[in-house]
N, C-alpha and C positions, 0 to 999 in steps of 0.2 A: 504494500500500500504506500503510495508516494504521502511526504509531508503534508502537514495543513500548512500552508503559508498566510502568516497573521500579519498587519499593519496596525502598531496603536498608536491612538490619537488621545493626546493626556496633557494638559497645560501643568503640571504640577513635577519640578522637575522630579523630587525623590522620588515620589509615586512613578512616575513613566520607568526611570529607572532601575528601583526595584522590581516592578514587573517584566520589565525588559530581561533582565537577568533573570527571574524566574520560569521563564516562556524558553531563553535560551540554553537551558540545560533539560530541556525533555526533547529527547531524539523525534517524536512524531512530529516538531511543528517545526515550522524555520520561519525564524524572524526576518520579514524583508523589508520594516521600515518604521520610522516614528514621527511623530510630528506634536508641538505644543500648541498648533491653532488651528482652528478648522479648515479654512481656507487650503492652508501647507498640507492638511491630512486628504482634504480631495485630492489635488496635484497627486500626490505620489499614489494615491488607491487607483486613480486614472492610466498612470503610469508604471506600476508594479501587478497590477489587477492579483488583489490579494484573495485568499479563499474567504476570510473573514476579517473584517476592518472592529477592531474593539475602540469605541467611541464615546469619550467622559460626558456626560450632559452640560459638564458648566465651562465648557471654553470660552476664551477671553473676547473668540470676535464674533463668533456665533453659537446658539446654544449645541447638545448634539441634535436635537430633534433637529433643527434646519441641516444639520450638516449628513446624517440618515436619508433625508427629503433628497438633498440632492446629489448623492450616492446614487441610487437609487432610480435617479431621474435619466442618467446616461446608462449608454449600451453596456459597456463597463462595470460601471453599477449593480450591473442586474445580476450578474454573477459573483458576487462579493455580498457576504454575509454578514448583517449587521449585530454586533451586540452592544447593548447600549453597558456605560458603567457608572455609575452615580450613587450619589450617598442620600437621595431623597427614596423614598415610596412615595410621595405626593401622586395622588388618585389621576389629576388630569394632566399631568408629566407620564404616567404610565402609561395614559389611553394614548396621548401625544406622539408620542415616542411608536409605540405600535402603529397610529394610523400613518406615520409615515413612512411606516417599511421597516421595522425595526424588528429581525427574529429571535433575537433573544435578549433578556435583562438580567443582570447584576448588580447586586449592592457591592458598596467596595470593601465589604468586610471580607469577601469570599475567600474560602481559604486557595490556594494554589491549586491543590487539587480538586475542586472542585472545579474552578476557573480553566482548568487544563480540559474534562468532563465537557463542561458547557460548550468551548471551541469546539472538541469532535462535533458533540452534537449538531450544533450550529452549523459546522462545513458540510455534514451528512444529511443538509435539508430539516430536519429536526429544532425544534425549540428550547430553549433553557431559560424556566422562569424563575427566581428566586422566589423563594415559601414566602416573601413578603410579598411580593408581587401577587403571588398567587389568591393569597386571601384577597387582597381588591377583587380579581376575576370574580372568586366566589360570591363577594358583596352584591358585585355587580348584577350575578346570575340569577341571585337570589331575588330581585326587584321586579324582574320580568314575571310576565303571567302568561297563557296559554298556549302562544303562537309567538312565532319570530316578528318582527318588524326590517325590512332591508332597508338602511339609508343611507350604508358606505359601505357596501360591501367590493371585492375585488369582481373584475370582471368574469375570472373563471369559476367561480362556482356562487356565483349573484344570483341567476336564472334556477339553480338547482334549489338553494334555498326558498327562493318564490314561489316552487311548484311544489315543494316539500317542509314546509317550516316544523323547526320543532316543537312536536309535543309538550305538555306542560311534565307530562312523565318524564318524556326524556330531558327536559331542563333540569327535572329533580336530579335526573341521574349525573347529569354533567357539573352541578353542584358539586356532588361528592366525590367525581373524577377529579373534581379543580384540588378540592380538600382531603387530594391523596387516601381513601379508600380505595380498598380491593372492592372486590366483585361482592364477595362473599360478605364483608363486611357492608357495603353498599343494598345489599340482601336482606341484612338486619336489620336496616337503620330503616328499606320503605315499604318491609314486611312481605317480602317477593321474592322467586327463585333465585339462585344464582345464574340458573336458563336464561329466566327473563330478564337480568340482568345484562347478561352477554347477547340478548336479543337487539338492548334496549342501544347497550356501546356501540355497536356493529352497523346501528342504524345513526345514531349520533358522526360516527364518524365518516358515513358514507355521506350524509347531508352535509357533511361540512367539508369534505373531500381532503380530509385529514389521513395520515399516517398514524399517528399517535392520539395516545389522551391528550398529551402537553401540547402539541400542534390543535389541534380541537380550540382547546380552551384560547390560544394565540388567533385564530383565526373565527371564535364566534365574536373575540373585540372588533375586528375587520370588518367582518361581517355588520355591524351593527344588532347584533345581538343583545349586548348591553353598550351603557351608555355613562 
């Protein structure tokens, strides 16, 4: 399996540089660049086209949500994984941050390895939320009532949504996907098989055109599922 090749974007020298040296002593990733402002972090994601761009929220000349936006916005972009890294949970920095292309979050407490974890993930198409992040999702989830609502959703799976919205069931169930239950446990908590449990996921994640739980839960924000 070839390297992850990663690009961070950190206005904070110690910080960049201790993660820089921690990213470059695990053989799976190679470091091909850094940058302390946003602007200098597009240029080189443009020009190194990394597999995953790790991107602080509070850069000096733009926050990361605009600098994600416009990653993102170019051909380049599109193949480059964003993780955002920031020391807030604020509710609509979270939602911010995802509607702009953002597939995975971090608080900057995260230990190395897990931040080593979250990159695969991330490069593998995959999501990585942190448990703080996640509870928002749940908050969120939890507000909605019987049927989906689309009002930003992506264009490839908008239309499936519209012809399929989720169930008030399966919102229950995708509640307790967000809040890390098993199947089984998820069985207990809303008095139903674990059949119908794996009925309910399998239809959750075909409506949302997801791979995963953690992809799900990333893209009913997208979607406009919650708000």
């Amino acid at each position: 399996m070839s390297s992850i090749r990663v690009v961070l974007i950190e206005d904070h020298d110690l910080t960049r540089m201790g993660m820089k040296i921690a990213l470059q002593q695990q053989g799976e990733l190679e470091f091909v660049g850094e940058a302390a402002t946003g602007a200098e972090g597009v240029a080189i994601i443009n020009s190194q086209q990394p597999d995953v761009a790790i991107v602080d929220l509070g850069l000096p000349d733009m926050d990361g949500v605009e600098v994600t936006r416009q990653i993102k916005a170019t051909e380049t972009g599109k193949a480059t994984k964003v993780l955002i890294l920031t020391l807030t949970d604020n509710q609509e920095t979270v939602l911010a941050a995802f509607a702009a292309g953002a597939d995975s979050y971090c608080i900057k407490d995260i230990s190395s390895e897990n931040l080593v974890q979250a990159l695969k993930l991330t490069a593998e198409g995959n999501s990585w939320i942190d448990p703080a992040i996640a509870s928002i999702v749940l908050q969120q989830v939890r507000r909605r009532e019987a049927t989906v609502e689309i009002d930003a959703a992506e264009a490839d799976y908008k239309q499936v949504l519209e012809a399929t919205p989720l169930t008030e069931r399966e919102l229950e169930v995708l509640s307790e996907i967000v809040n890390g239950n098993s199947n089984a446990e998820i069985a207990t908590k809303l008095y139903i098989t674990v059949g119908t449990v794996k009925t309910h996921v399998r239809n959750i994640l075909n409506k949302l055109c997801a791979d995963d739980r953690t992809q799900a839960a990333v893209r009913a924000l997208r979607a406009g599922l919650v708000k």
